[in-house]
mmCIF file of the N, C-alpha and C atoms, coordinates in Angstrom:
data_MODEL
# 
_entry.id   MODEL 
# 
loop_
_atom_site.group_PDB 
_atom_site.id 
_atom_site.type_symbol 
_atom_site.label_atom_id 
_atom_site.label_alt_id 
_atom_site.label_comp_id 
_atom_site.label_asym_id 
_atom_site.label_entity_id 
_atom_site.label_seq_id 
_atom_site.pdbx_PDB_ins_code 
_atom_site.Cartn_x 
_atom_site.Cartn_y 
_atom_site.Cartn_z 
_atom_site.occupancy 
_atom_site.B_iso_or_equiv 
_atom_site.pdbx_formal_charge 
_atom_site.auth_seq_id 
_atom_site.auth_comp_id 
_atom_site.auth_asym_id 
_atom_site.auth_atom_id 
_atom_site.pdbx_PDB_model_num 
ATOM 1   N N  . UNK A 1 1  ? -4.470  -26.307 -39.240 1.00 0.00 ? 1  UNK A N  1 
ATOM 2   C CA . UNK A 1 1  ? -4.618  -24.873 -39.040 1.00 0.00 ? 1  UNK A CA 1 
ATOM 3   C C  . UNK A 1 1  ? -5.658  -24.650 -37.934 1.00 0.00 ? 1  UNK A C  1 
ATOM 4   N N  . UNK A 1 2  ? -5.152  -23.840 -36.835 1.00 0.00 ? 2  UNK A N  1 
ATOM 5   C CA . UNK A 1 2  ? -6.103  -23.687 -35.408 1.00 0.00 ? 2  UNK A CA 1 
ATOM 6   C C  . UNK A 1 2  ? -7.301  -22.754 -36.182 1.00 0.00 ? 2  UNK A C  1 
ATOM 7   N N  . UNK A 1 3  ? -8.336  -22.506 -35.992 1.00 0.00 ? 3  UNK A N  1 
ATOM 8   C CA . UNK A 1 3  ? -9.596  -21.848 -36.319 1.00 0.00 ? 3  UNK A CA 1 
ATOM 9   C C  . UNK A 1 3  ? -9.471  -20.774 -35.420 1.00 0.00 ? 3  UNK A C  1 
ATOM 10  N N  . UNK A 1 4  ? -10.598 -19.961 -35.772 1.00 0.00 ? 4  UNK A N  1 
ATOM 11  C CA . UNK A 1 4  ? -10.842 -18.993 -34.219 1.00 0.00 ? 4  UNK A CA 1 
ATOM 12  C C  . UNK A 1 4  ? -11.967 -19.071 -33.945 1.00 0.00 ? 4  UNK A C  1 
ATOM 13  N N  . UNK A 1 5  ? -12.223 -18.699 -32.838 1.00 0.00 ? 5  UNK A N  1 
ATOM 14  C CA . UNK A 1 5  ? -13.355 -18.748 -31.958 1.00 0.00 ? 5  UNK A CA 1 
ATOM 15  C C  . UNK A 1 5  ? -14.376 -17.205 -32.192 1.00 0.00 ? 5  UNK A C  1 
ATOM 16  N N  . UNK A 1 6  ? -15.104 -17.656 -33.029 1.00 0.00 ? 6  UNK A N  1 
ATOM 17  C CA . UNK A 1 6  ? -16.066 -16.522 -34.130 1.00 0.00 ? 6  UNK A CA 1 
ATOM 18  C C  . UNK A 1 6  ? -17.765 -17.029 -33.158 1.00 0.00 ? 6  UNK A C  1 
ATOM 19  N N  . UNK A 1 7  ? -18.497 -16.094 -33.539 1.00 0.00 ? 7  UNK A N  1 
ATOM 20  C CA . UNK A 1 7  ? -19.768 -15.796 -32.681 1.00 0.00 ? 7  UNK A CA 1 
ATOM 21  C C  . UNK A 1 7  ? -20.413 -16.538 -33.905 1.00 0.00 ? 7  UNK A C  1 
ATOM 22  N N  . UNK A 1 8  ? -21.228 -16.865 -33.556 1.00 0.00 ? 8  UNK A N  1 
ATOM 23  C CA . UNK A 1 8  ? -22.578 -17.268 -34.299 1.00 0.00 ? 8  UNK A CA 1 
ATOM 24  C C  . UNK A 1 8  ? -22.657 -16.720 -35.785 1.00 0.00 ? 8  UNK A C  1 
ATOM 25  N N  . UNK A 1 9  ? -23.031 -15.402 -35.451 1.00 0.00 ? 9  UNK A N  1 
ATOM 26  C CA . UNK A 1 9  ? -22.996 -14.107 -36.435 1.00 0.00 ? 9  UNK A CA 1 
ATOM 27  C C  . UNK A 1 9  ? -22.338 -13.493 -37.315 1.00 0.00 ? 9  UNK A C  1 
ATOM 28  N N  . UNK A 1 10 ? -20.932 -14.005 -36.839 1.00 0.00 ? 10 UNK A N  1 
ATOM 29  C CA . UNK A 1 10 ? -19.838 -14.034 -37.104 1.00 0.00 ? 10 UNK A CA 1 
ATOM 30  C C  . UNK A 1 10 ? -19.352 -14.868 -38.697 1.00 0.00 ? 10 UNK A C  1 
ATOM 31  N N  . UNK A 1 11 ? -19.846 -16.183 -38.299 1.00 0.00 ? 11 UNK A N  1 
ATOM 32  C CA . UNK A 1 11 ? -19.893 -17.272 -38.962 1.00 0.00 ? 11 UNK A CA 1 
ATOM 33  C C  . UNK A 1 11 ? -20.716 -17.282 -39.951 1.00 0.00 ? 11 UNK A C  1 
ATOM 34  N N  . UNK A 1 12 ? -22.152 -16.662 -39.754 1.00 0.00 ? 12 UNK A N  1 
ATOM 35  C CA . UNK A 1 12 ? -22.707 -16.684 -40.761 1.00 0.00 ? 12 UNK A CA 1 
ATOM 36  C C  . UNK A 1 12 ? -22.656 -15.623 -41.614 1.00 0.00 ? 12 UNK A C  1 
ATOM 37  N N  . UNK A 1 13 ? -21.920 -14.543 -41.294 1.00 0.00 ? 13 UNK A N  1 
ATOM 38  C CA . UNK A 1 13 ? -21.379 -13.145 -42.134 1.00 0.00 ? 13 UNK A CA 1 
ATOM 39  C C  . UNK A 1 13 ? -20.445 -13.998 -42.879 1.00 0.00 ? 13 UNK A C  1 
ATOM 40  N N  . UNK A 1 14 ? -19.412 -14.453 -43.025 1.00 0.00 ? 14 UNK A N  1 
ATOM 41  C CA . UNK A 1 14 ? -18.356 -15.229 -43.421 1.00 0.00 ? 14 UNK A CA 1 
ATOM 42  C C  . UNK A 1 14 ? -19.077 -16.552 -44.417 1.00 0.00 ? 14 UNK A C  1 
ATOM 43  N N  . UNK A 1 15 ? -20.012 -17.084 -43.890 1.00 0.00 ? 15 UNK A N  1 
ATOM 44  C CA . UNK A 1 15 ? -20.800 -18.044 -45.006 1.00 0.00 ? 15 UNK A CA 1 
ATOM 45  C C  . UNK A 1 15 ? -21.101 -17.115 -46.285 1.00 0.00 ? 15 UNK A C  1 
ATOM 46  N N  . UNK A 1 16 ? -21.885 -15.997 -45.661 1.00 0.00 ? 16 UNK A N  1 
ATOM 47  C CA . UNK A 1 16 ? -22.378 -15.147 -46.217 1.00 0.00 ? 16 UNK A CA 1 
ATOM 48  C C  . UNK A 1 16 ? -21.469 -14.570 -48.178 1.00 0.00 ? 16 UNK A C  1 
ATOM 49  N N  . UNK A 1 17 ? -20.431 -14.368 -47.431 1.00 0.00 ? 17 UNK A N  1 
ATOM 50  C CA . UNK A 1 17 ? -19.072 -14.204 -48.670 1.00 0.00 ? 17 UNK A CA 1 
ATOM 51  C C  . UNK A 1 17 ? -19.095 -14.733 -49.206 1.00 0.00 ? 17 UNK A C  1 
ATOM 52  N N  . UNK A 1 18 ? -19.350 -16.372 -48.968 1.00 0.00 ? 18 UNK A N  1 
ATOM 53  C CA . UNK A 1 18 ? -19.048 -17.494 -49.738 1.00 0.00 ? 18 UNK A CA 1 
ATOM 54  C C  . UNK A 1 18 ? -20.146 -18.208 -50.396 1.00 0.00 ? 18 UNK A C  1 
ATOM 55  N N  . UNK A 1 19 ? -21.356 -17.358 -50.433 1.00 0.00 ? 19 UNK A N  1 
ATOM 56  C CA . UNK A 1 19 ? -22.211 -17.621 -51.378 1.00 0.00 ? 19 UNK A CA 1 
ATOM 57  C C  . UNK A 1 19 ? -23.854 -17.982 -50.844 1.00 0.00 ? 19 UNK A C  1 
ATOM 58  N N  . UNK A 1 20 ? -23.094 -18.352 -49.468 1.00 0.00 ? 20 UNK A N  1 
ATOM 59  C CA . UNK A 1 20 ? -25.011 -18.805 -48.416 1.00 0.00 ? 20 UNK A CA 1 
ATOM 60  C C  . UNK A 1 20 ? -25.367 -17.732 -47.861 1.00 0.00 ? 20 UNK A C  1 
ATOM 61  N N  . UNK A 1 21 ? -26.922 -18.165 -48.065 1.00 0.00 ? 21 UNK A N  1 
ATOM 62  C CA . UNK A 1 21 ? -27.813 -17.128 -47.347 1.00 0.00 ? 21 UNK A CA 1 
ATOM 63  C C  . UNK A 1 21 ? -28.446 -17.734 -46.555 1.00 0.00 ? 21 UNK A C  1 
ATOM 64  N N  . UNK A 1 22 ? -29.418 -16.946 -45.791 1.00 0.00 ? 22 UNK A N  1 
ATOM 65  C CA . UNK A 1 22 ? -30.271 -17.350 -44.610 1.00 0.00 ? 22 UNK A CA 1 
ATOM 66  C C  . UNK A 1 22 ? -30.992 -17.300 -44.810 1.00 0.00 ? 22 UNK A C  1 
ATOM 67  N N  . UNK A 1 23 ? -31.590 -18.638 -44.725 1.00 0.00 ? 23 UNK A N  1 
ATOM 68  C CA . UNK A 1 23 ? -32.917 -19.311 -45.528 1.00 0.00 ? 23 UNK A CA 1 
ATOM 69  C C  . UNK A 1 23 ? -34.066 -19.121 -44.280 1.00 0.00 ? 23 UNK A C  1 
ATOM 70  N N  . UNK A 1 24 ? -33.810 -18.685 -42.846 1.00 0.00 ? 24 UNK A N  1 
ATOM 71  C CA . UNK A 1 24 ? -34.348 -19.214 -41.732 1.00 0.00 ? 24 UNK A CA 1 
ATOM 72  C C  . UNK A 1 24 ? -33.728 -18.905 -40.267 1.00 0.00 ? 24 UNK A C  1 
ATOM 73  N N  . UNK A 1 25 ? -34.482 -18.866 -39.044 1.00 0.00 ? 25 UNK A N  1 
ATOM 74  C CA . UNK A 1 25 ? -33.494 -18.959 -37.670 1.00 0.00 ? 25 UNK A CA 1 
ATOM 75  C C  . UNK A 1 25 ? -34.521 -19.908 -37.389 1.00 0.00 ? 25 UNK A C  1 
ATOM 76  N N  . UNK A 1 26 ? -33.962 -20.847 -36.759 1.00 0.00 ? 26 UNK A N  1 
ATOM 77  C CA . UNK A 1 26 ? -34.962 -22.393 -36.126 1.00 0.00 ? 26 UNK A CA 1 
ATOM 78  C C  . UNK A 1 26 ? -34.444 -22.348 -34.209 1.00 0.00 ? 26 UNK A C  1 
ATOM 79  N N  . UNK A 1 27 ? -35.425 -21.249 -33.740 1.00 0.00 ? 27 UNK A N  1 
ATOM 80  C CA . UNK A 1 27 ? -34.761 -21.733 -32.046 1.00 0.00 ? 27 UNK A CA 1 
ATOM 81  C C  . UNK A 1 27 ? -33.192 -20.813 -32.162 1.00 0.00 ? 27 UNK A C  1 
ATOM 82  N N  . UNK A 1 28 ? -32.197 -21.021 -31.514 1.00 0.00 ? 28 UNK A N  1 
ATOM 83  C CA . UNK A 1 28 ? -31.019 -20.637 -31.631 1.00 0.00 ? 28 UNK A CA 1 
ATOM 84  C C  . UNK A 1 28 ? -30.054 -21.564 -33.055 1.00 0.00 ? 28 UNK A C  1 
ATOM 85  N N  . UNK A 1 29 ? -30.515 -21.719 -33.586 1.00 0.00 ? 29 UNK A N  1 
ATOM 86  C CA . UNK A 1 29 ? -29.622 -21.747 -34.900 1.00 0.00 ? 29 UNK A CA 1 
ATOM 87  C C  . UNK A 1 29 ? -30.303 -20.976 -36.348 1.00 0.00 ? 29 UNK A C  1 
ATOM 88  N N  . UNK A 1 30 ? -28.959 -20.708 -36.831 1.00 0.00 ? 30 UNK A N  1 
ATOM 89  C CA . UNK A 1 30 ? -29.512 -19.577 -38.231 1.00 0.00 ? 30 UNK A CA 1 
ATOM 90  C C  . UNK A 1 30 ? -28.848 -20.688 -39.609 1.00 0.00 ? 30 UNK A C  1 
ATOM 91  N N  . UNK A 1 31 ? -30.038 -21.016 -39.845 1.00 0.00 ? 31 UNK A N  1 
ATOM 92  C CA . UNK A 1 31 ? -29.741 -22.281 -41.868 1.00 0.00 ? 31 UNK A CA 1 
ATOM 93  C C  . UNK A 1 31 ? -29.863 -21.556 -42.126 1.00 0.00 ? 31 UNK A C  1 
ATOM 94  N N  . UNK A 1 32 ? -28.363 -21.764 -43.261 1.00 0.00 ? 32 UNK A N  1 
ATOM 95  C CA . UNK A 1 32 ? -27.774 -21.110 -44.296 1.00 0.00 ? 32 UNK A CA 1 
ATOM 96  C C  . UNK A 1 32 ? -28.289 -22.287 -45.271 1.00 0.00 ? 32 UNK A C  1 
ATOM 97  N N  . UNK A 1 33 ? -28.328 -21.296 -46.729 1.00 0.00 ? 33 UNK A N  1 
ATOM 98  C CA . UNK A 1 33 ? -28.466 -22.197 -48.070 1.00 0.00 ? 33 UNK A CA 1 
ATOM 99  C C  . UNK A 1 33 ? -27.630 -21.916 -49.251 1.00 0.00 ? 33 UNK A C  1 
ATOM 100 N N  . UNK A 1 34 ? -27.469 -22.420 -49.878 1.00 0.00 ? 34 UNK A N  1 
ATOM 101 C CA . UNK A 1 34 ? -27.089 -21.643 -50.920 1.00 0.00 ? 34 UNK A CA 1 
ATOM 102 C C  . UNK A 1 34 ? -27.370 -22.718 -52.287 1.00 0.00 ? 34 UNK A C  1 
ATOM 103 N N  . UNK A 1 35 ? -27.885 -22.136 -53.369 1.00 0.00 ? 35 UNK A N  1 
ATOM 104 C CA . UNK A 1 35 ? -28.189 -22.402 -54.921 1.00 0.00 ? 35 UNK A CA 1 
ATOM 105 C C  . UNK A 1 35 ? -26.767 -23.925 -55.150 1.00 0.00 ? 35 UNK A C  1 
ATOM 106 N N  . UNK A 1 36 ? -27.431 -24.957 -55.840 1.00 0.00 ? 36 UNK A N  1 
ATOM 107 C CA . UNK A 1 36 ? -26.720 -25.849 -56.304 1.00 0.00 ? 36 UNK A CA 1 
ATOM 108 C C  . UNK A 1 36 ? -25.922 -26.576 -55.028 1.00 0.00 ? 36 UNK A C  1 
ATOM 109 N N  . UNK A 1 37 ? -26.430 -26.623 -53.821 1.00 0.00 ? 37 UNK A N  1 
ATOM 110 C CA . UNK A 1 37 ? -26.069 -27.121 -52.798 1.00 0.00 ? 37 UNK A CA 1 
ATOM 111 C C  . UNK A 1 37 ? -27.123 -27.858 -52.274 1.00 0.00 ? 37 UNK A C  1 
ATOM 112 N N  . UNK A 1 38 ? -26.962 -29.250 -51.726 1.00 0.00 ? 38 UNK A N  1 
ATOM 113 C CA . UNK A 1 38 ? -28.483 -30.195 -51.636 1.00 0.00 ? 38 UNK A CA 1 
ATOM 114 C C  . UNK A 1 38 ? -27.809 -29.871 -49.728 1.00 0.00 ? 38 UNK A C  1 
ATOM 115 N N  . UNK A 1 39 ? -26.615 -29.530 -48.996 1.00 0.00 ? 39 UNK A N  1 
ATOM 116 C CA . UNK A 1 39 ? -26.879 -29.390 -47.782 1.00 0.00 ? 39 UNK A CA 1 
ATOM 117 C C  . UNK A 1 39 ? -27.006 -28.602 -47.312 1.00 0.00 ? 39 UNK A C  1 
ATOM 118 N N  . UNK A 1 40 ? -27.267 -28.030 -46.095 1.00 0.00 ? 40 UNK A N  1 
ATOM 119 C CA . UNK A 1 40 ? -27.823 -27.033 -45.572 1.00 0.00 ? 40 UNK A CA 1 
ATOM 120 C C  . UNK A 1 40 ? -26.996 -26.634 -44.147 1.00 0.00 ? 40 UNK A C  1 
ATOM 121 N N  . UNK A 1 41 ? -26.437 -25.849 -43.878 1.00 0.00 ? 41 UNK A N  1 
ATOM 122 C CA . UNK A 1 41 ? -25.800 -24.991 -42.577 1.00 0.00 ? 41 UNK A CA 1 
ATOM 123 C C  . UNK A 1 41 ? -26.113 -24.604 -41.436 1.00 0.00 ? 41 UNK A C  1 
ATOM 124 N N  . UNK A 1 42 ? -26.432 -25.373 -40.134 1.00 0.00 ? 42 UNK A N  1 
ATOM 125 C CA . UNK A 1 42 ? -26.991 -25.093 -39.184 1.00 0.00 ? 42 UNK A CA 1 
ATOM 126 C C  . UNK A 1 42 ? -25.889 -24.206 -38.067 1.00 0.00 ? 42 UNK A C  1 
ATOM 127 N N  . UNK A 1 43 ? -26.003 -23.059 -38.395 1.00 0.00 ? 43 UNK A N  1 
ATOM 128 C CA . UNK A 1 43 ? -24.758 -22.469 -37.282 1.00 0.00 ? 43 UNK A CA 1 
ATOM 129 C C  . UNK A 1 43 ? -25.829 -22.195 -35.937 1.00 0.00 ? 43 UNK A C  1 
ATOM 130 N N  . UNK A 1 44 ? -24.727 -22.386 -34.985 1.00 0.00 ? 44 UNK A N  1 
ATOM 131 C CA . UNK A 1 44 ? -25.691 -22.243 -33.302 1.00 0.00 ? 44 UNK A CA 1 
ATOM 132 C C  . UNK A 1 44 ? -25.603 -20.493 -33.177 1.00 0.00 ? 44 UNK A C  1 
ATOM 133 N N  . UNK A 1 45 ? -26.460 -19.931 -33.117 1.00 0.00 ? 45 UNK A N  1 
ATOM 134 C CA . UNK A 1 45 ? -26.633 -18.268 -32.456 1.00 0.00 ? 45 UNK A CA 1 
ATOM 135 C C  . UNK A 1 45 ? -25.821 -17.972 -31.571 1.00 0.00 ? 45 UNK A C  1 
ATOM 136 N N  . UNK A 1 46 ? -24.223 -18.649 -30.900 1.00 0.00 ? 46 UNK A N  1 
ATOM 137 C CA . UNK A 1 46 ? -23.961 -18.222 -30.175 1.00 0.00 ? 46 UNK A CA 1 
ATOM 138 C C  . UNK A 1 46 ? -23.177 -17.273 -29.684 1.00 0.00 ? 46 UNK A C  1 
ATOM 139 N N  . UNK A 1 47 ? -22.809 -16.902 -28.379 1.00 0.00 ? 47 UNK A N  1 
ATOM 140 C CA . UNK A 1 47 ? -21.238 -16.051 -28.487 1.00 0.00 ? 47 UNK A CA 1 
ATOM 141 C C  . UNK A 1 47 ? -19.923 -16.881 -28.623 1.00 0.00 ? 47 UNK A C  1 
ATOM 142 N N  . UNK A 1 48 ? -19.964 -17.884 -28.666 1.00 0.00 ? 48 UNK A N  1 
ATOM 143 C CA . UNK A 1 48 ? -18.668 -18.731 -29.414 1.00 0.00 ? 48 UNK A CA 1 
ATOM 144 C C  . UNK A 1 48 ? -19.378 -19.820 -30.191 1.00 0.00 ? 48 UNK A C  1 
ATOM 145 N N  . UNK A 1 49 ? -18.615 -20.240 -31.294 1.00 0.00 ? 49 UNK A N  1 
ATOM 146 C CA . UNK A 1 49 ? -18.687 -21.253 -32.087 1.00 0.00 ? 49 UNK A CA 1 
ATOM 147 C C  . UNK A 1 49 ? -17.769 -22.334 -31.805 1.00 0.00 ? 49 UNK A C  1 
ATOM 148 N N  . UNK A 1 50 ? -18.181 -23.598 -31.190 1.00 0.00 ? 50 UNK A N  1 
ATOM 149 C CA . UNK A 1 50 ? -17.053 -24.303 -30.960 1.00 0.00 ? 50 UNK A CA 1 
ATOM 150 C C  . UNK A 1 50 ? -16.036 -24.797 -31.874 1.00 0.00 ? 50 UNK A C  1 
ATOM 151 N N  . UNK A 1 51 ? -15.040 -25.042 -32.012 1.00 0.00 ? 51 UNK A N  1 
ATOM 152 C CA . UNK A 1 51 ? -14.102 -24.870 -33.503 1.00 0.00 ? 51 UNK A CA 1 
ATOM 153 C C  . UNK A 1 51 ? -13.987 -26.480 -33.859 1.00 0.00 ? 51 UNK A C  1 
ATOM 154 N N  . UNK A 1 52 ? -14.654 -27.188 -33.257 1.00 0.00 ? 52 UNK A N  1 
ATOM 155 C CA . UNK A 1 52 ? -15.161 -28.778 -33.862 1.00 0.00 ? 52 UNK A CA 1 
ATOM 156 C C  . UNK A 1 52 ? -16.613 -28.540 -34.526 1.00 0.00 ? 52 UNK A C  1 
ATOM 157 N N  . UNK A 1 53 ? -17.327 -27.789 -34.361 1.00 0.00 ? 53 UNK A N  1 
ATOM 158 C CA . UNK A 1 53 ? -18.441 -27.588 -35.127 1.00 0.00 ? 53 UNK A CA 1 
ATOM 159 C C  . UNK A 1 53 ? -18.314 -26.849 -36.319 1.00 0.00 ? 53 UNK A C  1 
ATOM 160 N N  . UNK A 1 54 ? -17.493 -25.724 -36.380 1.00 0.00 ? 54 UNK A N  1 
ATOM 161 C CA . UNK A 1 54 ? -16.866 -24.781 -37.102 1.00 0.00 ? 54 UNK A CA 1 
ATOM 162 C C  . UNK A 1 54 ? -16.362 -25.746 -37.885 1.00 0.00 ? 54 UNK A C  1 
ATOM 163 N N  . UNK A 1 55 ? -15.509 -26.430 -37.990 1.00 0.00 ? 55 UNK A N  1 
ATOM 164 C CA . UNK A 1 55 ? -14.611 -27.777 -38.695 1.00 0.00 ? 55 UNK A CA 1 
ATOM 165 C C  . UNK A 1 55 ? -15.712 -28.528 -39.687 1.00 0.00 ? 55 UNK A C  1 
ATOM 166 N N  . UNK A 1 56 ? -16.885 -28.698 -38.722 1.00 0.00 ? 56 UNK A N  1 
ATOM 167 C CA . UNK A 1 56 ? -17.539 -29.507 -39.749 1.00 0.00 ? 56 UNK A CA 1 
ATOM 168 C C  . UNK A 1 56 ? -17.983 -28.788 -40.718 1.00 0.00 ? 56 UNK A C  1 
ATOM 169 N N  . UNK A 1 57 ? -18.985 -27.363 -40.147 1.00 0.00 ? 57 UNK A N  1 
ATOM 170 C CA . UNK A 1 57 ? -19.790 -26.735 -40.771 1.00 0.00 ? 57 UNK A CA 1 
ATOM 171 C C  . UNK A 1 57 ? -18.977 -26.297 -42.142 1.00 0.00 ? 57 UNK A C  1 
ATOM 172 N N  . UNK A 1 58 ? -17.527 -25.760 -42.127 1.00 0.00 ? 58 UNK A N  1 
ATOM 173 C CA . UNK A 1 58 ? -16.467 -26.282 -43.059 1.00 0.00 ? 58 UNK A CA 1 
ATOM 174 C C  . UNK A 1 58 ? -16.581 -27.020 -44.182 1.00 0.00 ? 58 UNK A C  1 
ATOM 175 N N  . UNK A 1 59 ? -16.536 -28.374 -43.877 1.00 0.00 ? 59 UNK A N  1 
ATOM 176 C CA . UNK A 1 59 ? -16.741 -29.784 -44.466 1.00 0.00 ? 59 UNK A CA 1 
ATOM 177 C C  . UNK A 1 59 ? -17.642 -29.866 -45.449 1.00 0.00 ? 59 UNK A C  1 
ATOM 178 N N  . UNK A 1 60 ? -18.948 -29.392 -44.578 1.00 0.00 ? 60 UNK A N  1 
ATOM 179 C CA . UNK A 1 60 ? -20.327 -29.699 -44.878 1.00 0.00 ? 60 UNK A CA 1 
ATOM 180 C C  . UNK A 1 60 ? -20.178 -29.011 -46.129 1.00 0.00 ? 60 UNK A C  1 
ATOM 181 N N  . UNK A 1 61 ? -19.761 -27.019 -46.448 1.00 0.00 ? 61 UNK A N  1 
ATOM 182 C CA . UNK A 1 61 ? -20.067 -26.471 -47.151 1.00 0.00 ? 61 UNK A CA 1 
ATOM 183 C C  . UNK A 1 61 ? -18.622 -26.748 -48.000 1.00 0.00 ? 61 UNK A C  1 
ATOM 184 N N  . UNK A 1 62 ? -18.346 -27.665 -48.263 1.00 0.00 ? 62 UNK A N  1 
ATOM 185 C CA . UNK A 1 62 ? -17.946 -28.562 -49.362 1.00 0.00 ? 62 UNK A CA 1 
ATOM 186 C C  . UNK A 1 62 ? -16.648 -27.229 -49.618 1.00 0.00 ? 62 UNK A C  1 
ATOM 187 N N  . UNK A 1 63 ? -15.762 -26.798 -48.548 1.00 0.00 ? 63 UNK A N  1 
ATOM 188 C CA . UNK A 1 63 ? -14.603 -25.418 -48.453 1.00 0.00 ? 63 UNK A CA 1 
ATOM 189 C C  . UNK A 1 63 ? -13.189 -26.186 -47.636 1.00 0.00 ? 63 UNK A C  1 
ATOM 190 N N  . UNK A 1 64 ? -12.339 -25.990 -47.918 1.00 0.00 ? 64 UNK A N  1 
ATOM 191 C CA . UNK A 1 64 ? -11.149 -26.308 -47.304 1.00 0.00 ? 64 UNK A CA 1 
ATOM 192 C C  . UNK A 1 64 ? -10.934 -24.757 -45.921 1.00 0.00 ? 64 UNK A C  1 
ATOM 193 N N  . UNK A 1 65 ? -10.477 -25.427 -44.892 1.00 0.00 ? 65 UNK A N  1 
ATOM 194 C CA . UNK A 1 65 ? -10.473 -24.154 -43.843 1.00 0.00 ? 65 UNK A CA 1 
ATOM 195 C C  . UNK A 1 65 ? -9.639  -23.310 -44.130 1.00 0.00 ? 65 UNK A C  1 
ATOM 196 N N  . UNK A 1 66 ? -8.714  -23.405 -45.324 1.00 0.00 ? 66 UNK A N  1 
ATOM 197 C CA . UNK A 1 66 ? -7.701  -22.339 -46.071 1.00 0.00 ? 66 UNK A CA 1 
ATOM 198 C C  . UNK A 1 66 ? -9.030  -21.534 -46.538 1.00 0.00 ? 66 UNK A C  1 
ATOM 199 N N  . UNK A 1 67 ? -9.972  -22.008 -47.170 1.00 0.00 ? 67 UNK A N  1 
ATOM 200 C CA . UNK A 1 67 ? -10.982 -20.949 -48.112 1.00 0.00 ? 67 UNK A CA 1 
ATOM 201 C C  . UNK A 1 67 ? -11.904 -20.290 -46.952 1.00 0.00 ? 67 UNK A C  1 
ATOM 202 N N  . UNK A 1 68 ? -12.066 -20.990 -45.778 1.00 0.00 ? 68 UNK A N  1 
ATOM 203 C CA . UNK A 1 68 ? -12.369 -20.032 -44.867 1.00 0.00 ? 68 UNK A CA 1 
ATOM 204 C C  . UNK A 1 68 ? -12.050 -19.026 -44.630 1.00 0.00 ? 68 UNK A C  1 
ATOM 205 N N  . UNK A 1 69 ? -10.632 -19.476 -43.764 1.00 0.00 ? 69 UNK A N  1 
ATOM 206 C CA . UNK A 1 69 ? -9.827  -18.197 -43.581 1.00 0.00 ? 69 UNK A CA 1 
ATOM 207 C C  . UNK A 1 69 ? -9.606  -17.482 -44.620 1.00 0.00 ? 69 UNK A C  1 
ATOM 208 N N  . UNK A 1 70 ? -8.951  -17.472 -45.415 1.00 0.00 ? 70 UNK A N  1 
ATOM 209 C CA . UNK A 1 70 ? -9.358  -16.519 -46.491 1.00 0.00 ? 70 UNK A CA 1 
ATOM 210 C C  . UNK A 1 70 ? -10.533 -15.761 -46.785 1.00 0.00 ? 70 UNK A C  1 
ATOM 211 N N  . UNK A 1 71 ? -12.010 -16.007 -46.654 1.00 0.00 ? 71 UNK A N  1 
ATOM 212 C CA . UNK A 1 71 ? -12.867 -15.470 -46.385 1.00 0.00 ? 71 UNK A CA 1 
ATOM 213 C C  . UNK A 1 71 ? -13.058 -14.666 -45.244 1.00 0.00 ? 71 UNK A C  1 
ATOM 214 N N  . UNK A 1 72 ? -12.660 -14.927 -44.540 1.00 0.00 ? 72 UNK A N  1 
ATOM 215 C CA . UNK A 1 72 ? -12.401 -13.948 -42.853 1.00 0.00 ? 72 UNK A CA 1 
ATOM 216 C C  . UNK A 1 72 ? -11.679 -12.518 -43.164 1.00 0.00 ? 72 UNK A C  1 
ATOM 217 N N  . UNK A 1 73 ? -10.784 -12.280 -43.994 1.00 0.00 ? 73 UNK A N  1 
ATOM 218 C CA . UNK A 1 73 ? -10.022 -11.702 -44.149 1.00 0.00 ? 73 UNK A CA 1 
ATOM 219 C C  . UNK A 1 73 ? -10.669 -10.788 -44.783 1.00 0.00 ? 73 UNK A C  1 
# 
């Protein structure tokens, strides 16, 4: 499934749904956290999110990119 090309802000509104918050901005990235999760979400501040980083950041928060998209929505 192709991703889309979402802003920084974007991405972390959409984490946001899914249970992480913003623990922090470090420089141009905004960590996300969320309760009963030992990893942590480094999205880049930018005007695009590259959709191989997007993929991981995905991964990381332990979501299939179906539960993404679905969250987008």
């Amino acid at each position: 499934m192709k991703l889309p090309l979402l802003s920084g802000r974007e991405v972390t509104k959409i984490f946001g749904t899914l249970g992480w918050e913003i623990a922090r901005q470090k420089g141009s990235h905004i960590i996300l956290v969320k309760e009963g999760h030992i990893a942590t979400l480094s999205v880049p501040d930018h005007k695009e999110v590259a959709r191989g980083t997007l993929r991981k950041l995905i991964t990381r928060a332990g979501i299939t990119v179906e539960e993404f998209m679905e969250a987008t929505k």
